[in-house]
ZARO-943038 format. One record per residue (C-alpha): residue number from 0; x, y, z. Coordinates in steps of 0.25 Angstrom, whole numbers. Each point is the difference from the previous one (the first is absolute). Example, Ala and Ser with C-alpha at 12.3 -4.5 7.8 and 13.67 -1.06 7.14 Angstrom:
node seq: 0 u: 49 v: -18 w: 31
node seq: 1 u: 6 v: 14 w: -2
***
This chain:
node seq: 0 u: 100 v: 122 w: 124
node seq: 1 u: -3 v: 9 w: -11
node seq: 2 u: 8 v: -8 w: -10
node seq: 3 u: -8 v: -13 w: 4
node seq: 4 u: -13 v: 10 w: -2
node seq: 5 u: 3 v: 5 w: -13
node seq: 6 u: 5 v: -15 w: -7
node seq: 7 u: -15 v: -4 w: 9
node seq: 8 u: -7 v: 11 w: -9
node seq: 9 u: 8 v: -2 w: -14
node seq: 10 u: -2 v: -15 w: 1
node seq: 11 u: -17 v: 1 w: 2
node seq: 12 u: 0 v: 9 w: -10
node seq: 13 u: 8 v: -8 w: -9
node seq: 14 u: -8 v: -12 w: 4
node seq: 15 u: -14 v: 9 w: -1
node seq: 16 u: 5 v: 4 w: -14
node seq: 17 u: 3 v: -15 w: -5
node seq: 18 u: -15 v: -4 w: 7
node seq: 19 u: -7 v: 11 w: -9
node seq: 20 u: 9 v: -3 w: -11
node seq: 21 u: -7 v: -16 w: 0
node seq: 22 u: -13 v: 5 w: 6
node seq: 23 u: -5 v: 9 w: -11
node seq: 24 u: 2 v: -8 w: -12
node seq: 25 u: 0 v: -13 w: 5
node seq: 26 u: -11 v: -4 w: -9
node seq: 27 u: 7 v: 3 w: -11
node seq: 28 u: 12 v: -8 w: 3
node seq: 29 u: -9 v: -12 w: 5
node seq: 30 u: -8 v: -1 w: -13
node seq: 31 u: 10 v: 6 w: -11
node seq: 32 u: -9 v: -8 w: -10
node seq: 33 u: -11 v: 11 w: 2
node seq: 34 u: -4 v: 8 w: -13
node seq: 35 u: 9 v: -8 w: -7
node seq: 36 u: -3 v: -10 w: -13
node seq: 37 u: 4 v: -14 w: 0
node seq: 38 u: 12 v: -3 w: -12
node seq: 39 u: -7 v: -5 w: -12
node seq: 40 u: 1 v: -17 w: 2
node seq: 41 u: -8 v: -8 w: -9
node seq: 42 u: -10 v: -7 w: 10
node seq: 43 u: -2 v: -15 w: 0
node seq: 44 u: -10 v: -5 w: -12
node seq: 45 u: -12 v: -6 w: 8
node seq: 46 u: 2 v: 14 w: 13
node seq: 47 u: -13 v: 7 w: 2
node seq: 48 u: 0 v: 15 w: 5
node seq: 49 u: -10 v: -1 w: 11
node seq: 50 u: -7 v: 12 w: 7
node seq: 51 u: -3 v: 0 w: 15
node seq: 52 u: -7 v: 11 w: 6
node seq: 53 u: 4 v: 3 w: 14
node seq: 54 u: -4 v: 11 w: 8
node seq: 55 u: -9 v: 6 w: -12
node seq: 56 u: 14 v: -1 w: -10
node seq: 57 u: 4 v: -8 w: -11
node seq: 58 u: 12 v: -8 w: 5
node seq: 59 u: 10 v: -6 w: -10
node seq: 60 u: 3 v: -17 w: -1
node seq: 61 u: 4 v: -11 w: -8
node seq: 62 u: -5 v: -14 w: 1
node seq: 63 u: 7 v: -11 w: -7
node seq: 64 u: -8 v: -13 w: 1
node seq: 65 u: 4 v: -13 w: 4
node seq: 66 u: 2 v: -11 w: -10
node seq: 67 u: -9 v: -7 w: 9
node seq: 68 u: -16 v: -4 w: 0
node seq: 69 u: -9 v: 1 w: 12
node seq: 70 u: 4 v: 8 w: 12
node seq: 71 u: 14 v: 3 w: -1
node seq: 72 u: 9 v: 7 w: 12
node seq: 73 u: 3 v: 15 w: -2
node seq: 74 u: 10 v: 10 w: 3
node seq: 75 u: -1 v: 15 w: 1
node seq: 76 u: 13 v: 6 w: -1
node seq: 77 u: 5 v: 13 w: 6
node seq: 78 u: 12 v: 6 w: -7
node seq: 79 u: 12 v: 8 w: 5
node seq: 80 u: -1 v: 15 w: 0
node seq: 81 u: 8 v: 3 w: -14
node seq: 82 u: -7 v: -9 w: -7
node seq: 83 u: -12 v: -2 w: -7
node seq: 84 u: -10 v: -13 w: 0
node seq: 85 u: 2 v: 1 w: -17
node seq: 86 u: 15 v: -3 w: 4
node seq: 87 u: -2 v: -13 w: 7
node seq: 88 u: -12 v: -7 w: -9
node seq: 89 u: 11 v: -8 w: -10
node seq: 90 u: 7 v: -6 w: 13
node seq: 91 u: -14 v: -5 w: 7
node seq: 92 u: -3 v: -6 w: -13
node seq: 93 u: 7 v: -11 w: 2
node seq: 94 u: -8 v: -1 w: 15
node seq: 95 u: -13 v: 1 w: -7
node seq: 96 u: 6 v: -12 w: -9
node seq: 97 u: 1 v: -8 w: 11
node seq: 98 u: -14 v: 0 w: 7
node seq: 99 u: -1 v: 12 w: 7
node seq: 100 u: -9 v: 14 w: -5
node seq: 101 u: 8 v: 13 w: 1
node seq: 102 u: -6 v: 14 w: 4
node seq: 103 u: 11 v: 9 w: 1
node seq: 104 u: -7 v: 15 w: 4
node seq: 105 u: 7 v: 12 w: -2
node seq: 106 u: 1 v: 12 w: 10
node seq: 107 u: -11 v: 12 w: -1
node seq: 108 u: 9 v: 11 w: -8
node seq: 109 u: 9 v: -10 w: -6
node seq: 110 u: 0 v: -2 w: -17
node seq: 111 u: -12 v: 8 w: -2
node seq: 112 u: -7 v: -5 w: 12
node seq: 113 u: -10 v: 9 w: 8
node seq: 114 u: 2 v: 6 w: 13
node seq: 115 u: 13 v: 3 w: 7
node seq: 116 u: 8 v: -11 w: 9
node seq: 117 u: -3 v: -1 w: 14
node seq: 118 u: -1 v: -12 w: 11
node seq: 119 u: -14 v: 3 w: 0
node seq: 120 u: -3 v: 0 w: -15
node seq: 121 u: 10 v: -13 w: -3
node seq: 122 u: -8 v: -10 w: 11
node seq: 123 u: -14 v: 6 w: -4
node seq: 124 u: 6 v: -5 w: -15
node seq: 125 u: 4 v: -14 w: 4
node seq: 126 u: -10 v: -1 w: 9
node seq: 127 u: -9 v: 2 w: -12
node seq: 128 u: 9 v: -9 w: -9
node seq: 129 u: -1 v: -11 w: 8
node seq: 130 u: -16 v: -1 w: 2
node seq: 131 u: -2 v: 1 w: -16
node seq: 132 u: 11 v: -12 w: -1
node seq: 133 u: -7 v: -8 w: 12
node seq: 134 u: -13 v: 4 w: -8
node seq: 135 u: 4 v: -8 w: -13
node seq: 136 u: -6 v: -11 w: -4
node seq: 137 u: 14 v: -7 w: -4
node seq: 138 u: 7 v: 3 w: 13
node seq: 139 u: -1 v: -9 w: 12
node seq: 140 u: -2 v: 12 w: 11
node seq: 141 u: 8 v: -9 w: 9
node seq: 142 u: 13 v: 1 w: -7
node seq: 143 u: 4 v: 13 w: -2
node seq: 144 u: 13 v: 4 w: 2
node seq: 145 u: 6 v: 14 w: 4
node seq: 146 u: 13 v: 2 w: -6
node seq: 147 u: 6 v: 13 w: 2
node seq: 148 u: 15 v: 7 w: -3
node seq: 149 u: 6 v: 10 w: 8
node seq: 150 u: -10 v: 10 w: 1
node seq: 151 u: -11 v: -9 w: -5
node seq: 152 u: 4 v: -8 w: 13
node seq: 153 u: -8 v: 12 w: 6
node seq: 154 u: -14 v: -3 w: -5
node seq: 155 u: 3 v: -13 w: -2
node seq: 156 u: 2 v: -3 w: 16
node seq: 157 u: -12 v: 10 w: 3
node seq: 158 u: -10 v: -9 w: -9
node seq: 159 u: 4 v: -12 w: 10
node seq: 160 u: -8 v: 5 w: 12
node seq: 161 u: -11 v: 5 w: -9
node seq: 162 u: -3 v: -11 w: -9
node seq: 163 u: 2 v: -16 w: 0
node seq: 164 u: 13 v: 0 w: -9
node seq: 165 u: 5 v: -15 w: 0
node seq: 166 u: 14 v: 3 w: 0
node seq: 167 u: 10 v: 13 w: -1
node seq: 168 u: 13 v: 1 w: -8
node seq: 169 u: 9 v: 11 w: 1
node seq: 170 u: 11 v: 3 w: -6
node seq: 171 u: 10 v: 14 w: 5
node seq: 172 u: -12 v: 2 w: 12
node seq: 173 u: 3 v: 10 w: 11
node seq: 174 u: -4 v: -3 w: 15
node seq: 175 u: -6 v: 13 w: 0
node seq: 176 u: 0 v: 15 w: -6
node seq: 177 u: 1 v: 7 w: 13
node seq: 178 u: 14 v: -11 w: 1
node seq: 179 u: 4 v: 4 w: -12
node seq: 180 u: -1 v: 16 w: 2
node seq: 181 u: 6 v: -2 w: 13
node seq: 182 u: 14 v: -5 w: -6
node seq: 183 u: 1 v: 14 w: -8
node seq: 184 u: -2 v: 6 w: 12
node seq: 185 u: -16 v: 3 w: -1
node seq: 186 u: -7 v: -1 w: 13
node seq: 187 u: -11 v: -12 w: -6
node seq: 188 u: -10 v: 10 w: 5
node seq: 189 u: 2 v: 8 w: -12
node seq: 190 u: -3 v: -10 w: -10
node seq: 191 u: -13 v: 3 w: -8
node seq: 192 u: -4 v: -13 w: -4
node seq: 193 u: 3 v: -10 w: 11
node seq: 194 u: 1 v: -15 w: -4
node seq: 195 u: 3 v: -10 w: 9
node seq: 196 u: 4 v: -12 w: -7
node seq: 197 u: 4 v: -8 w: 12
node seq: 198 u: -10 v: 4 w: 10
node seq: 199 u: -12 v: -6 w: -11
node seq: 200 u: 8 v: -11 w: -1
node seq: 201 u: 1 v: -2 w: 12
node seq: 202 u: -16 v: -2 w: 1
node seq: 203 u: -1 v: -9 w: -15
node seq: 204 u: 5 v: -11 w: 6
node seq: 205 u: -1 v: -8 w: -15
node seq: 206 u: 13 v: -4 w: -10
node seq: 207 u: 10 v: 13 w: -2
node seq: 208 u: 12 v: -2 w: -9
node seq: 209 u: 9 v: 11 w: 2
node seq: 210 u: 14 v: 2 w: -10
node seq: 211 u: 9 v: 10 w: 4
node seq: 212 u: 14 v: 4 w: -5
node seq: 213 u: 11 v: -1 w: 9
node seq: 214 u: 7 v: 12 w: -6
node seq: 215 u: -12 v: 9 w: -1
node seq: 216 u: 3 v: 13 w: 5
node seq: 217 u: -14 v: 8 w: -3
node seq: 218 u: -9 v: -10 w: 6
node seq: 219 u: 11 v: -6 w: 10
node seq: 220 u: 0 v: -14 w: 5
node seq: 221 u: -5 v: 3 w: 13
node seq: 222 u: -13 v: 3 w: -4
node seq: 223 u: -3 v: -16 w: -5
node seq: 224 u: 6 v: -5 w: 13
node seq: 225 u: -10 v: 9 w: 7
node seq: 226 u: -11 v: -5 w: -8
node seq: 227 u: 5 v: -13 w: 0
node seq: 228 u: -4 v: 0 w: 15
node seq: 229 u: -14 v: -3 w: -4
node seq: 230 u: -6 v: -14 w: -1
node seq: 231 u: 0 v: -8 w: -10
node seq: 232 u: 11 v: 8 w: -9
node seq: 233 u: 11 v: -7 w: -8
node seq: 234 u: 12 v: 10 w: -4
node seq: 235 u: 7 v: -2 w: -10
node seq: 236 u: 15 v: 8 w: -1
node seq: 237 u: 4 v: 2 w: -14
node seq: 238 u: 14 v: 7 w: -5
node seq: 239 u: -4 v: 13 w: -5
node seq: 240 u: -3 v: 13 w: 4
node seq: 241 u: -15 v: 7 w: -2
node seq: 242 u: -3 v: 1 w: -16
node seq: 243 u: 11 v: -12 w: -4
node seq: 244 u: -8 v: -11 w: 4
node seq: 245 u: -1 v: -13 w: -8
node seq: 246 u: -17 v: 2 w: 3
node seq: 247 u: -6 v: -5 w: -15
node seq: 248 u: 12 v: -10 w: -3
node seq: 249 u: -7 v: -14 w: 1
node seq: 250 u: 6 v: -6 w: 13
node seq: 251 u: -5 v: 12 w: 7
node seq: 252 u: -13 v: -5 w: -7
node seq: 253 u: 1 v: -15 w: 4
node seq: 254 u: 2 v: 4 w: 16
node seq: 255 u: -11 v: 9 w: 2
node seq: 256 u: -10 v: -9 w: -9
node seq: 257 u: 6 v: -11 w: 9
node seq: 258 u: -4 v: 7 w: 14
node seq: 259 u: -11 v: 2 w: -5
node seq: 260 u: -3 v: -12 w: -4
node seq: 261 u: 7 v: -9 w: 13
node seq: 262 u: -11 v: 13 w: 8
node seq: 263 u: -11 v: -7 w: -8
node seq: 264 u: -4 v: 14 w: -7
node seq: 265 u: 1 v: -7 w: -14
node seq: 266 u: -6 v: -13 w: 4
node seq: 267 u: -16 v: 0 w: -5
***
């Protein structure tokens, strides 16, 4: 009786020191891009460094225009979480090529942005960012498209129940953070900032095109199947794990632009 009461006792403090151990500095793992500069990478020619103010400070974008006249269609792209939005503004070039404006928006605390990364602080930015795209006089309001990777699948998922995005792309997305604390053996009410990507789908109910890699193991597959539950969702399996995925290569291009184009999102 006693030895089942002492291996009770070692293995709750065991598990009590792993659960502080992944509390305390979770912020710091979820955003390892915080306080941290971007590698210097010569932006596009015609990219603009746009300012947004959300919540009284400056946020950090780049827009690359569509080779288009009129209204165009326009995405705003949540990066992953070590990364930076400078690092992803040569592979949307080619998007922005074919018809479609990019705004891709970087974290507060990211590359010299302001502020510090929290849920809170990153959907009050894209909520932001998506108002002064839907504002422009060259983007049809009508077709923007959220498009968000790994952790950009967070704010990307959330802007769908808060604004009228006309289609979601999502590539690496988790089903939820409380999920995804829970496999590493965090109870989900532990989790600071609490997305739940496939509830707010759920409730979009518009396009979602959702890649996954069969052999992810930070993000596992599990998580697209669950969010694959909402209406309305194509999922697409690739061969690949979490950062190896063929995402800017152009026949990734051609499906998505394709989606979104059979969904009507391209269509004037």
């Amino acid at each position: 009786m006693w030895l089942l009461l002492r291996i009770i006792l070692v293995c709750a403090i065991a598990w009590l020191a792993w659960a502080t151990l992944l509390f305390v500095p979770q912020r710091a793992l979820m955003y390892p891009g915080a306080n941290l500069r971007a590698p210097a990478i010569a932006l596009p020619p015609a990219a603009e460094r746009i300012v947004l103010q959300s919540s009284g400070m400056p946020g950090h974008a780049i827009l690359l225009r569509a080779d288009t006249t009129g209204r165009s269609p326009a995405i705003l792209f949540a990066h992953g979480n070590a990364e930076f939005a400078a690092q992803n503004a040569a592979a949307f070039q080619p998007w922005a090529d074919a018809g479609l404006h990019v705004l891709l928006v970087e974290y507060p605390g990211y590359d010299g942005a302001a502020g510090a990364p929290t849920q809170a602080s990153i959907d009050a930015l894209w909520i932001t960012a998506y108002d002064w795209l839907a504002s422009r006089s060259d983007v049809d309001p009508r077709r923007i498209i959220g498009f968000g990777r790994s952790l950009g699948s967070g704010p990307t998922s959330m802007l769908s129940s808060r604004r009228p995005l006309a289609a979601v792309v999502l590539q690496s997305p988790f089903a939820s953070t409380a999920r995804f604390a829970h496999e590493r053996g965090l109870p989900g009410f532990l989790v600071r900032d609490r997305w739940d990507n496939a509830a707010a789908l759920r409730s979009f109910g518009g396009p979602v095109f959702v890649s996954h890699g069969r052999h992810d193991t930070i993000i596992r597959p599990s998580h697209a199947v669950a969010i694959a539950g909402a209406p309305n969702v194509e999922l697409e399996w690739l061969e690949c794990g979490h950062n190896d995925c063929p995402w800017f290569e152009t026949a990734y291009r051609d499906r998505v632009l394709g989606f979104l184009a059979a969904k009507g999102v391209l269509a004037d």
